[in-house]
C-alpha positions in Angstrom: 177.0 147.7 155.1 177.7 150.1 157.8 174.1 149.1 159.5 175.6 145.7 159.4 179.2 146.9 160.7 177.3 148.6 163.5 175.2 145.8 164.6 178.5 143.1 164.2 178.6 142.6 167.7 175.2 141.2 168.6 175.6 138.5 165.8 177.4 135.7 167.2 181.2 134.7 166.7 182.1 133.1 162.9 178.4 134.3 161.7 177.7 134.2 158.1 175.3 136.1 155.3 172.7 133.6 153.7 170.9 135.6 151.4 169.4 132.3 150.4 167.7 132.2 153.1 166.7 135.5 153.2 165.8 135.0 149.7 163.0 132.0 150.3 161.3 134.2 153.2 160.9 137.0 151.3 159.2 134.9 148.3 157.5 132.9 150.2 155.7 135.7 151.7 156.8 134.7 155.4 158.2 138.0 156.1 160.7 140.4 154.1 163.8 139.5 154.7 167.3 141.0 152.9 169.7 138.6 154.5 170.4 136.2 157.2 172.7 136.3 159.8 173.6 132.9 160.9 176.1 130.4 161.9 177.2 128.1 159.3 175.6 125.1 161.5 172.8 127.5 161.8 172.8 127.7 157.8 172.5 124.1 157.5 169.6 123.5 159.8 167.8 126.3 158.0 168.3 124.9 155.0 167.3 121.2 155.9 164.2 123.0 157.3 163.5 125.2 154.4 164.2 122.0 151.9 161.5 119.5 154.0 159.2 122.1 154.1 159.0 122.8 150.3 159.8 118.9 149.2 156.1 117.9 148.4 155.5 121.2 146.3 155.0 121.2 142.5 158.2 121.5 141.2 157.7 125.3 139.7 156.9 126.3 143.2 159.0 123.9 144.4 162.2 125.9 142.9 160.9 129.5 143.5 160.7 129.0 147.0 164.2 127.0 147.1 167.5 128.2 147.8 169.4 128.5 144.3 167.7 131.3 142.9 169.3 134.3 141.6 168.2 136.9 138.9 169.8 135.1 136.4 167.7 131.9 137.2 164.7 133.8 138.1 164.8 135.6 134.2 164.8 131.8 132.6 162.0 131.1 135.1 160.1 133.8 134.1 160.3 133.4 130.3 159.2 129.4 130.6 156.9 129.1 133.6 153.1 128.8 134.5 151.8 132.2 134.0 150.7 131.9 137.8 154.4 132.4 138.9 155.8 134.5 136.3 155.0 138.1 138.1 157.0 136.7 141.2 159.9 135.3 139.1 160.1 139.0 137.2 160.1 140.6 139.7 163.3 139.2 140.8 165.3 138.2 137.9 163.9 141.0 135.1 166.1 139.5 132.3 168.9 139.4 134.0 171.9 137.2 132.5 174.5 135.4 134.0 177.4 137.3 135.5 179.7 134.8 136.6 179.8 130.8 137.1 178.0 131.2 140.2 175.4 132.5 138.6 175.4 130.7 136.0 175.5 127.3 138.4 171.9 128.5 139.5 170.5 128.6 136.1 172.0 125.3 135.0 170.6 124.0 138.5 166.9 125.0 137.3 166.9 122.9 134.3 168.3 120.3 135.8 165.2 120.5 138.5 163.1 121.1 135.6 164.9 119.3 132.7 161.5 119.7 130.1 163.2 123.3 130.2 165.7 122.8 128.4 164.6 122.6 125.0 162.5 126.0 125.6 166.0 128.0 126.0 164.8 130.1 122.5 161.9 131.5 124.5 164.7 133.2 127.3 165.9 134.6 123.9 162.8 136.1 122.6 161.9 137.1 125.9 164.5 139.6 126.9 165.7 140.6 123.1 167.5 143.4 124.0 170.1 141.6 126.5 172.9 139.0 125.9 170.6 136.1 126.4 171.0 135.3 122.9 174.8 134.7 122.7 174.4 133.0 126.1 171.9 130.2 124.8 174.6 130.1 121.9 177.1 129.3 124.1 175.2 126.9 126.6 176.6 123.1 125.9 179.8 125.2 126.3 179.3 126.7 129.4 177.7 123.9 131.3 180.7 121.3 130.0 183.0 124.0 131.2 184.8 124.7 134.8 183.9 127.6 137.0 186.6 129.5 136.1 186.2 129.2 132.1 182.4 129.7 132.7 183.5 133.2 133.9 185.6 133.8 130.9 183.1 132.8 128.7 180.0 135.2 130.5 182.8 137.8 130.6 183.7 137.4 127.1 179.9 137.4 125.8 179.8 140.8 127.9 182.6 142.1 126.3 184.6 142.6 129.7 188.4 141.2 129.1 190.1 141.7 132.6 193.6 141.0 131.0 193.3 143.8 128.4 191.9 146.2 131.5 194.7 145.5 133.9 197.8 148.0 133.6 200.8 146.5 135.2 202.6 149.4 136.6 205.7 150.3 135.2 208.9 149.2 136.5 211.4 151.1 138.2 
């Protein structure tokens, strides 16, 4: 962050992080990237690029190389895909759950590109046994009829973090 603080003023005015970008370069073996600094026009032409470029691909591929993967995603990916890809999707998402309804967006956006995954949710399961998969698969129908902001309670709940019981009010004078 202070590398980035110190370069600030070569990026342009109102210039955003897209790690999404970033994210397909990297796997797509284009070149290593960590971020993108962009504009949020910028953003969008990227990503209309990056889209057309991988629209004809199988859909596996299709959706590593895509823009809505996160280690969350990448762990289900991993567990259920062609044994081709599954090294690249480890890599990144290495059982990884959900943390938070973004997150958790991204993994419900993977089934939904490759709904034939859905019934497979047991394998996430016996795939990463040691995590909170488990209670997460549980809990899916929940979670995806749910709002972000209960899908949050709910992944903080399943990983026993209760914000309201950690919060101490200070006392009044």
């Amino acid at each position: 962050m202070d590398a980035l603080s110190e370069c600030k003023s070569l990026f342009p005015k109102k210039s955003i992080l897209d790690i999404s970008i970033a994210g397909h370069f990297s796997r797509s073996g284009k070149c290593p990237a960590v971020m993108c600094v962009t504009t949020s026009l910028g953003s969008a032409v990227w990503r209309q690029e990056i889209a057309e470029s991988i629209k004809n691909l199988p859909p596996q591929e299709r959706w590593l190389l895509g823009l809505s993967v996160g280690t969350s995603s990448a762990s289900i990916f991993a567990a259920l895909c062609d044994d081709d890809l599954k090294f690249a999707a480890k890599a990144i998402g290495g059982g990884e759950i959900p943390l938070d309804a973004d997150d958790f967006g991204r993994c419900s956006n993977l089934l939904s590109e490759i709904p034939e995954w859905r019934g497979s949710l047991h394998k996430v399961v016996e795939a990463y046994p040691l995590t909170k998969w488990r209670e997460i698969v549980q809990r899916w129908d929940e979670l995806e009829a749910s709002e972000p902001d209960r899908q949050s309670e709910i992944l903080n709940d399943i990983r026993g973090i209760h914000p309201e019981k950690t919060c101490r009010q200070a006392p009044s004078p």
